[in-house]
N, C-alpha and C positions, 0 to 999 in steps of 0.2 A: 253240116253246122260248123262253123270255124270258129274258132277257139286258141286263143292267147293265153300263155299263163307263164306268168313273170316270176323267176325265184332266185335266189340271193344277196335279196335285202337282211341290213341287220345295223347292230352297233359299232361304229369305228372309232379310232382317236384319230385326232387331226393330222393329215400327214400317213394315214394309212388310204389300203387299197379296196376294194369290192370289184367281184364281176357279175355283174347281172346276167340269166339269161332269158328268153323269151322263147317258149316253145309253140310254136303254132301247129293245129291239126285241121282236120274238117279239107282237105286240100293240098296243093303242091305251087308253093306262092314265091318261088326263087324268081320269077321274072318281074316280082312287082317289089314297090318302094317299103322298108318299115324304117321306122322310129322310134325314139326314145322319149319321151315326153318327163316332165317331172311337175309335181303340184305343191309349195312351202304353203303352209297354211296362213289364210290372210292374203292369201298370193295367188296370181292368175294359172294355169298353165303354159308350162312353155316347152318351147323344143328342146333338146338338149343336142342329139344327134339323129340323124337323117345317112338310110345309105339304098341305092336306086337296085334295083333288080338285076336289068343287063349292064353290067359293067363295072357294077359295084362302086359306085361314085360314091363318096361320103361329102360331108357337109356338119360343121359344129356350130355351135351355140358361144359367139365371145366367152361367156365365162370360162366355158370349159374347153378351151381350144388347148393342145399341147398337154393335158391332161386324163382326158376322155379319150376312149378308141373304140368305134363301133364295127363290128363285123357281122358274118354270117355264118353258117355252114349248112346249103341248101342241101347237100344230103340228109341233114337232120332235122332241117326243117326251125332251126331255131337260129335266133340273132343273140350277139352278146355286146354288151358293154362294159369294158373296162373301163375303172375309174381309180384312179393314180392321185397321189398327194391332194387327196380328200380336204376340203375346209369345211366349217361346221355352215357356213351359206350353201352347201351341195345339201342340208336335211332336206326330205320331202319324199313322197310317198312318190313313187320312178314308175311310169305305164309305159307297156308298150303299145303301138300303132300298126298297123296293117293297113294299108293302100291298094284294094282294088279298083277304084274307078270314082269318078268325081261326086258321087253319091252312095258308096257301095263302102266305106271301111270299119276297121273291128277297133277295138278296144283292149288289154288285157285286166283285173281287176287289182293289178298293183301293187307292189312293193315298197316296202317301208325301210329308207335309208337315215339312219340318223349317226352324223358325227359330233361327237363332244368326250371331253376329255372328263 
């Protein structure tokens, strides 16, 4: 059974930092793709960051480019996301993704990022 679970979400002021992490189980998933997702309420979901299995290729979201840093550490099995001079437009409840196959991916149950001063 594979299993994501997203932790440290919380409160920031604008202009602070959070790192999210993603710990997946159920599995050993270093050669597949994860992601970051985030959902503002009223608002669609969208990518935020994207980083590929073999090679670790990342990929960002315009907004948060130069901001945002996604990484791994396949011996733990968990992805992270740092997130750097925070704007209160980065609020939104941050999921992560798992990418096994074109019909095959997970979900985590999400974290709640809220910046305001």
């Amino acid at each position: 059974q594979v299993q994501l679970v997203e932790s440290g979400g919380g409160l920031v002021q604008p202009g602070g930092s959070l790192r999210l992490s993603c710990a997946s189980s159920g599995g050993t998933f270093g050669n597949f793709a994860m992601s970051w997702h985030r959902q503002a309420p009223g608002k669609e979901r969208e990518m935020v960051a994207r980083i590929t299995g073999v090679g670790g290729r990342v990929t960002y979201a315009d907004s948060v480019k130069g901001r945002f840093t996604i990484s791994r550490d396949n011996a733990k099995n968990t992805v992270y996301l740092q997130m750097n001079s925070l704007k209160e437009e980065d609020t939104a409840v941050y999921y992560c993704h798992l990418t096994l196959g074109l019909f095959d991916n997970y979900w985590g149950q999400g974290t709640q990022v809220t910046v305001s001063s």
